[in-house]
Steps between C-alpha positions, in 0.01 A plus 500: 500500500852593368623684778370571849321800434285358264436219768398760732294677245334150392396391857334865515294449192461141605355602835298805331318331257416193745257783646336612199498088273460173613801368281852347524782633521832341445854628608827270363771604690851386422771372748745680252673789652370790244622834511289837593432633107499871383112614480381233743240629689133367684412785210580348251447139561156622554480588104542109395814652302772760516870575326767385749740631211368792299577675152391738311403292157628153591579275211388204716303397847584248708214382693559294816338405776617374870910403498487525149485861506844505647617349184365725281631761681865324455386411128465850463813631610720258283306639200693782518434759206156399482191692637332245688229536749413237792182473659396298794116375474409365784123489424356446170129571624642827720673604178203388225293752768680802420454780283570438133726787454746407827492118301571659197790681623642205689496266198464724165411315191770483259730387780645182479389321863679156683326385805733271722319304760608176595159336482282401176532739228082533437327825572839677418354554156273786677818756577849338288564383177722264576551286833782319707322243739497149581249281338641141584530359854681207642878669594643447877801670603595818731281759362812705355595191307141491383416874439864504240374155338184605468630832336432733759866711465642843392623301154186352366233802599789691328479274183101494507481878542739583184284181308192710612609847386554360200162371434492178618203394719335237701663261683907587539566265729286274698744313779544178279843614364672337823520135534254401785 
């Protein structure tokens, strides 16, 4: 969860569905301290996905999830002069459950799309075009000193947003650019 709202509203839906499935559920929580974001709401986090930044035709989505939605947010606002929206998805299978029009609107086609997560980069391919993660392993250091090696700052999502709104997709950065 990227703020603790949306831990509040995950532990409900956690809790809730436990009474209607037999499956896991799985809350990563962060030691960071993360900041209360606009829009966060139980709500919301109960949709899988919501704008934490919104516009009226955005020229690009950030997609985050957890801590990393902070950074978008931050990503977002050093962009300046460019419509960008930011959306927290907490839940891919709350979100996939929706209606297709409330998807739709979220994450219009013809938008370009940059999912940040500081995990693997697979499944992104199902909401972004292009993807900040971390596909190696093997780095030890305070987690600061990791997160900027592994790419995970206001510069680079900055520099993989303008290389996605200009077409580029895939991969933008994958954590190896930092020497481990």
């Amino acid at each position: 969860p990227a703020d603790c709202n949306e831990t509040s509203g995950a532990y409900k839906v956690a809790v809730e569905k436990s009474k209607l499935h037999s499956m896991p559920t799985f809350l990563a929580l962060t030691r960071q301290a993360l900041p209360n974001l606009p829009n966060s709401s139980i709500e919301n986090t109960e949709k899988g996905a919501y704008a934490v930044i919104d516009c009226e035709s955005p020229e690009l989505i950030l997609i985050g999830t957890g801590s990393e939605v902070s950074l978008c947010w931050d990503a977002a606002k050093a962009m300046s002069g460019k419509k960008v929206r930011v959306v927290s998805m907490p839940c891919w299978e709350l979100f996939r459950a929706q209606p297709a029009s409330y998807k739709d609107a979220l994450l219009p086609k013809g938008v370009p799309k940059l999912s940040v997560e500081a995990a693997v980069t697979m499944g992104w391919g199902e909401w972004a075009d292009a993807f900040v993660g971390i596909n190696v392993f093997g780095a030890s250091a305070p987690g600061g000193t990791c997160m900027d090696k592994f790419g995970f700052n206001v510069p680079n999502v900055v520099a993989c947003a303008e290389k996605c709104m200009k077409g580029e997709k895939g991969v933008l950065s994958d954590g190896s650019q930092g020497k481990h």
